[in-house]
N, C-alpha and C positions, 0 to 999 in steps of 0.2 A: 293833209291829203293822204291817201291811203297808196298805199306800194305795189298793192298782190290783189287780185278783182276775179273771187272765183265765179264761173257762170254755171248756174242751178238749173241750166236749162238742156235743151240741142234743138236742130234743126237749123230754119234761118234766123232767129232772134238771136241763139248764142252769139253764130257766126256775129252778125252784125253789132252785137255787143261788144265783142272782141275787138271789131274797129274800131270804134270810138275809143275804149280801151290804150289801145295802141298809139292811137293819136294823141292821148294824152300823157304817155307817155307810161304807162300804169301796165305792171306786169302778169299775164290772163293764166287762170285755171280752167282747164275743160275739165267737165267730168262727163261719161258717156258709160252705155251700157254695153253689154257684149254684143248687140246687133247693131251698135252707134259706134265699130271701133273703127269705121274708115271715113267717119262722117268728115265735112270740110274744118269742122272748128277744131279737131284733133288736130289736124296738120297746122291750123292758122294759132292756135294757143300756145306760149310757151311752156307750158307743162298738160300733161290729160292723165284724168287717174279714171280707172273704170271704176266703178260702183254698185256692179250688180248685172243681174242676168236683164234679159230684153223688158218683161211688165214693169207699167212703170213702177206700180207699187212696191215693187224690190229694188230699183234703182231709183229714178227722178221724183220720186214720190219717198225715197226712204229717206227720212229727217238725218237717222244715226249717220248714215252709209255720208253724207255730202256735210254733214260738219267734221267727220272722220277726216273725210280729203280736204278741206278747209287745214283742219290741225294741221296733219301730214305735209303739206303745201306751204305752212305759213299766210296764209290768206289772212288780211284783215277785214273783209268786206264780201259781201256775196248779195250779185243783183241775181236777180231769180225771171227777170225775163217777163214771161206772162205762162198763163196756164199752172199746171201741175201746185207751185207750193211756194207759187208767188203771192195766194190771198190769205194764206193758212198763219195768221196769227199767233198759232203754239209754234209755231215754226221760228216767227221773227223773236219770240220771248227768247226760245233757247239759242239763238244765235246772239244774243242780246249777254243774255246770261254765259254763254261763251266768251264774250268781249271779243265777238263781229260783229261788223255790222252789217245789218241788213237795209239792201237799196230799196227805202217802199217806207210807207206811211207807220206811227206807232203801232205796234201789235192792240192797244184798248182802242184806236180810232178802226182798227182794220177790221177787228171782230165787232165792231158797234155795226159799220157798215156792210159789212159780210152779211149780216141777218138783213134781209132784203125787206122784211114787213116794218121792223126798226128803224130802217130807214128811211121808209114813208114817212113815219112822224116824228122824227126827226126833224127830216125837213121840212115836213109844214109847217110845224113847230117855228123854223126861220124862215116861215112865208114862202118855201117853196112849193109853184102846185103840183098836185096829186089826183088821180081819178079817184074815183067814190070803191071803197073797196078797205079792205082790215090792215091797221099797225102792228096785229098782233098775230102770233101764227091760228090757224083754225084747226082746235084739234077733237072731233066731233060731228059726225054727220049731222046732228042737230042744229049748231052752231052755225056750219056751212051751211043748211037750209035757210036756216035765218037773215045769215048774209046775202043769200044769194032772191032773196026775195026783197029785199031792201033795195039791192043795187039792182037788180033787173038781169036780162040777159041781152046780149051773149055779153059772158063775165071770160077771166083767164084766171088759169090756177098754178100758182106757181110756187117753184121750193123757193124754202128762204134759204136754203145752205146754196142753192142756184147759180148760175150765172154761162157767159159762155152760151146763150139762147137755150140750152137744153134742160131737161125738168119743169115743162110748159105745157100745156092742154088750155087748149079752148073751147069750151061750150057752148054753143047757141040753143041747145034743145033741152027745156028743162027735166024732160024723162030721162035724158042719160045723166046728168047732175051727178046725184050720189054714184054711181057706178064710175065716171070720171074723176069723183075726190076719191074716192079707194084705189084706183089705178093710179093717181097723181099721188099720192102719197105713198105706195110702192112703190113706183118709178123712183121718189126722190130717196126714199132709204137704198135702193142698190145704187144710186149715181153718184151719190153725196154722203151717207152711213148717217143719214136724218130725214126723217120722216114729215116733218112739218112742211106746209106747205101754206100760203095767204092767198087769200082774192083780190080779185079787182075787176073795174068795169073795162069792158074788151072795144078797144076801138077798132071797125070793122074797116075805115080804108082811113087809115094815117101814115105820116111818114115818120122816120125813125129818123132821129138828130140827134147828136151825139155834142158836146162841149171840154176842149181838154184844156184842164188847169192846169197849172205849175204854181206851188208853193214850199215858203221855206219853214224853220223853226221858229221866226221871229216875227211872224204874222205878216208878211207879204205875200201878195198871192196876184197873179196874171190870168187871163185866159190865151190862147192862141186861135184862138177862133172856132166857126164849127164845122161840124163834115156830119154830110150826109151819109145812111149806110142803111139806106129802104131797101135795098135789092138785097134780096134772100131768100132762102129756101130754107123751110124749117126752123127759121128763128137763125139759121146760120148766114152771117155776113158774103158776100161773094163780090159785089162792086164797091168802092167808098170813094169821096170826093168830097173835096173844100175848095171853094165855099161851096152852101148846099143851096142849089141854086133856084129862086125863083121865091123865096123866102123876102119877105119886107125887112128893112135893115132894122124896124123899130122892133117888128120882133125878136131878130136876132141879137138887137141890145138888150131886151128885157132878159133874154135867153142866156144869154153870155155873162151877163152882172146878175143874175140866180146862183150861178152855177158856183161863182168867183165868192157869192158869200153862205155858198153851203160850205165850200172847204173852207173857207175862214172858221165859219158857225163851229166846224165841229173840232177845229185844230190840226188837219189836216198837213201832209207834209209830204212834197213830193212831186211827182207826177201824177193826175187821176183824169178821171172822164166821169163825167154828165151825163146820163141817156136821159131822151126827151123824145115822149109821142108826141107831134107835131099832127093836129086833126084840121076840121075847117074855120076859118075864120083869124083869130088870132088868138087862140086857144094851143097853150103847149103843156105837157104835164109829164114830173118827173117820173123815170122810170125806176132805173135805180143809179149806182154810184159802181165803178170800176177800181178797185184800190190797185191798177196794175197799170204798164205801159199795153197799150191797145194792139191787136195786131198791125191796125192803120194807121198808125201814128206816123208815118211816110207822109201821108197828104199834108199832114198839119206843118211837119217838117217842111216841106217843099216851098208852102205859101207862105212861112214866114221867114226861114232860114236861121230857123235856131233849132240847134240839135238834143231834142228832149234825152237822150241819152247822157248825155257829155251833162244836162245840166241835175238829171237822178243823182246822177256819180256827186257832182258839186254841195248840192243841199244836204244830200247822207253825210259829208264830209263836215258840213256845219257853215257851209257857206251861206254869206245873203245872196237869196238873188240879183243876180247882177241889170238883169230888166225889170223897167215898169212896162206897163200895159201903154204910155205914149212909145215908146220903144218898137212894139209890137205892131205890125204894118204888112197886115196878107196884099199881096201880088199875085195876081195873074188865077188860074184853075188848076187845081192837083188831080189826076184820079187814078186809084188804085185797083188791080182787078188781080184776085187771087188764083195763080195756078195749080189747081190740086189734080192732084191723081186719082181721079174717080171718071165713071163714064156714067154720061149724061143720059146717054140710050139706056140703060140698065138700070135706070132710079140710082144715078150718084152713088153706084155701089162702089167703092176705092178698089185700085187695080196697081199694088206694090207690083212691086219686080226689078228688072235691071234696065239701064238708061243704055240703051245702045245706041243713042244721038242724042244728045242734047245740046243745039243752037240757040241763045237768048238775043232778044234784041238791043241796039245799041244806037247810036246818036243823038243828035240835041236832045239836051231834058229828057234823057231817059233812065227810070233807076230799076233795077234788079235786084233786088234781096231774096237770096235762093242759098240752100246750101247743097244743092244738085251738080253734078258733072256726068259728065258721059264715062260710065264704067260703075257708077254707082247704083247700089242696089237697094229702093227704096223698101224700109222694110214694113210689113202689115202689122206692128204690134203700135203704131202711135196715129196722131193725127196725118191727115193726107197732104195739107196744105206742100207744095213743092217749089214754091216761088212766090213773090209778088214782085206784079211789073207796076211801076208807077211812072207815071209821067206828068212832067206839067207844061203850060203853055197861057200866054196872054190872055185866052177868055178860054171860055165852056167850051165853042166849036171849034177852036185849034189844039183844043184837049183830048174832044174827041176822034181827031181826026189822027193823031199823035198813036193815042192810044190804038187807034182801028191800026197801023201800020205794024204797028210793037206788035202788037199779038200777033199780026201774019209774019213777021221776022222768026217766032217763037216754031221751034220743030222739036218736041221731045217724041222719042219714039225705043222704045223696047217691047219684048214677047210679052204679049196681054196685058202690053200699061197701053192707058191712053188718062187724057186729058179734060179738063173743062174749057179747053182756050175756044172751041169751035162757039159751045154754049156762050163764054164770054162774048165772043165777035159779036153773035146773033143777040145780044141781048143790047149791046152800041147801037145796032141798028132800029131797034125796037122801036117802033115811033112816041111810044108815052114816054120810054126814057130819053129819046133825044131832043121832043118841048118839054122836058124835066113836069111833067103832072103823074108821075111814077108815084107808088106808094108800097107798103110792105106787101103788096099782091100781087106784083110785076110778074114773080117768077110763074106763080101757080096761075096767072093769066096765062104766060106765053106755054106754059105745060100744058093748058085746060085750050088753048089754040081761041080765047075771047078776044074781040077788037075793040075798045071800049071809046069813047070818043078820045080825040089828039088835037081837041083845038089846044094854040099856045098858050102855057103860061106868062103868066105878067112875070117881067124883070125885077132884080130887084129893084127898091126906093127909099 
């Protein structure tokens, strides 16, 4: 077992890393940047080394700068959290070749599955499905006319260096087509520093289902079950929930046992996620593969009570897993709803500043993963995200009624911040999302003010 667990990250993921951390008795590195220097994992880490000024690409994004403080630290191990330089491949080699280790899948499985077209046929390759659309990137307006007259429209164009929903366009009008693939392929060179991008056919009202594995180096491998995560804006997640509810259980077994032998298929190792558009019928089809801890992985947590964290740390260490899949036994409804600092009135523009209150909520089944206090000053060089409240409870409508309370317990308040908790509330009440026939259109319904029909969905069976 490793001694020293530097974390590659900040915000609520370090913080929360650091507990688990701690509870296992394992000694935490923070690193942070000069506007990360009063963040809460400073204070909760036993050691913090800065690394650079505020972008991240000079700090949490700089390789040298965080194997530097690794050395410096004696660290033998660095989980990386999610985002920034948790999917980066050259990353886990030179920590590899440093003799650390890095918490996350092999650097050759991680870049197989980072190219997002590669991993289409990949997995079909092991019988997992896929919409009609290229394994290989399209680089060519030619090529792209070609595809795009095969598979029909409306198609999506998306980078393969991608993930995180951004480097996405959707087309439904073939005169903008070529005009869309030259913008999508700019896009993805300034997001990503690669230009490639692949198609695929666009499903116009699906829900988004997600599956999280755990595997170790000796070919065991579980799932914990699924969670939904259709509510979104711009491809970006904002409600997520397990189980995802109103889904037949047969699907969710075919769903669940895909998922379990794509990571087998490929030698996968770790923690990962499954994305699956879920359309009509009993039609589900892979989106792509996550080589990171999810930001919801709370839900998953909750309904089974095993701590994906604690069990990263284990598998990187060379442990077998200690669970099978009979082991694995979801209870009750999880759902998580992200508190970012953006206003909703403004088109979600983010609104940093100082927390001059910040009240969370607390009681039964309730969890808060925030690295916020009141005096803190949230700063505008990173993502928004300022908390996530999760809760869970015996079924769906004691989840949601859990969750409606938590968010009005929630009060953050400073000069020109405000919140999404209102937008949250209103979106509990929504009527598709509370007989769950919700799908990736919810948001831009309830934006565009559509009533669409609300008869119930069927339970599961």
């Amino acid at each position: 077992m490793f001694e020293s667990v530097l974390i590659a990250n900040r915000g609520e993921i370090a913080v929360r890393i650091a507990r688990t951390c701690r509870e296992m008795g394992l000694r935490t590195v923070a690193v942070y940047s000069t506007v990360d220097r009063d963040s809460a994992v400073v204070r909760l880490a036993d050691e913090a080394v800065q690394i650079g000024p505020g972008p991240s690409r000079r700090s949490y994004l700089s390789a040298p700068a965080i194997i530097e403080a690794a050395r410096r630290t004696g660290a033998d191990a660095i989980h990386p959290g999610y985002g920034f330089l948790s999917e980066d491949p050259d990353f886990a080699e030179i920590c590899e070749a440093d003799g650390i280790t890095f918490i996350g899948p092999p650097p050759a499985v991680m870049a197989a599955l980072g190219d997002k077209a590669r991993t289409r046929g990949i997995m079909a390759g092991l019988g997992l499905p896929v919409l009609p659309g290229t394994t290989d990137a399209v680089e060519s307006a030619a090529h792209a006319r070609a595809v795009a007259e095969e598979i029909g429209f409306p198609l999506i164009i998306k980078a393969v260096a991608g993930g995180g929903g951004r480097g996405v366009r959707v087309v439904r009008d073939p005169a903008s087509f070529l005009g869309e693939f030259a913008a999508a392929r700019a896009e993805a060179q300034l997001l990503f520093g690669d230009n490639r991008v692949y198609i695929e056919r666009y499903l116009e009202s699906a829900r988004h289902v997600e599956v999280q594995v755990l595997t170790d180096r000796y070919g065991n491998g579980i799932h914990l079950g699924e969670r939904d995560c259709s509510v979104q804006r711009r491809h970006q997640k904002l409600i997520e929930e397990s189980p995802a509810p109103g889904l037949p259980q047969h699907m969710v077994d075919r769903m669940t046992a895909a998922a379990v032998t794509g990571a087998l298929g490929v030698g996968y190792v770790g923690a990962g996620t499954f994305e699956f558009l879920v359309g009509g019928g009993d039609d589900f089809h892979l989106m792509e593969v996550n080589c990171r801890l999810q930001v919801e992985h709370p839900v998953s947590e909750l309904v089974t009570g095993v701590d994906l964290v604690r069990q990263q740390i284990l598998v990187a260490a060379g442990e077998r897993l200690a669970l099978t899949q009979a082991d694995v036994t979801p209870r009750g409804t999880a759902i998580e709803c992200r508190l970012n600092v953006e206003d909703p009135a403004r088109g979600f523009v983010p609104t940093p500043g100082e927390l001059t209150r910040f009240d969370l909520p607390a009681g039964p089944f309730v969890r808060v993963d925030t690295h916020g206090y009141a005096g803190y000053r949230v700063p505008a060089d990173y993502d928004s995200l300022l908390a996530k409240v999760v809760v869970w409870a015996p079924d769906r409508t004691q989840a949601l009624a859990r969750m409606a309370r938590a968010l009005d317990e929630c009060a953050v308040e400073g000069p020109g911040v405000a919140t999404t908790r209102d937008f949250l509330r209103s979106t509990l009440d929504h009527p598709l999302f509370r007989a769950a026939k919700h799908d990736t259109s919810l948001v831009d319904t309830m934006l565009t003010g559509l009533q669409p029909d609300t008869t119930e969905a069927p339970g599961r069976h």
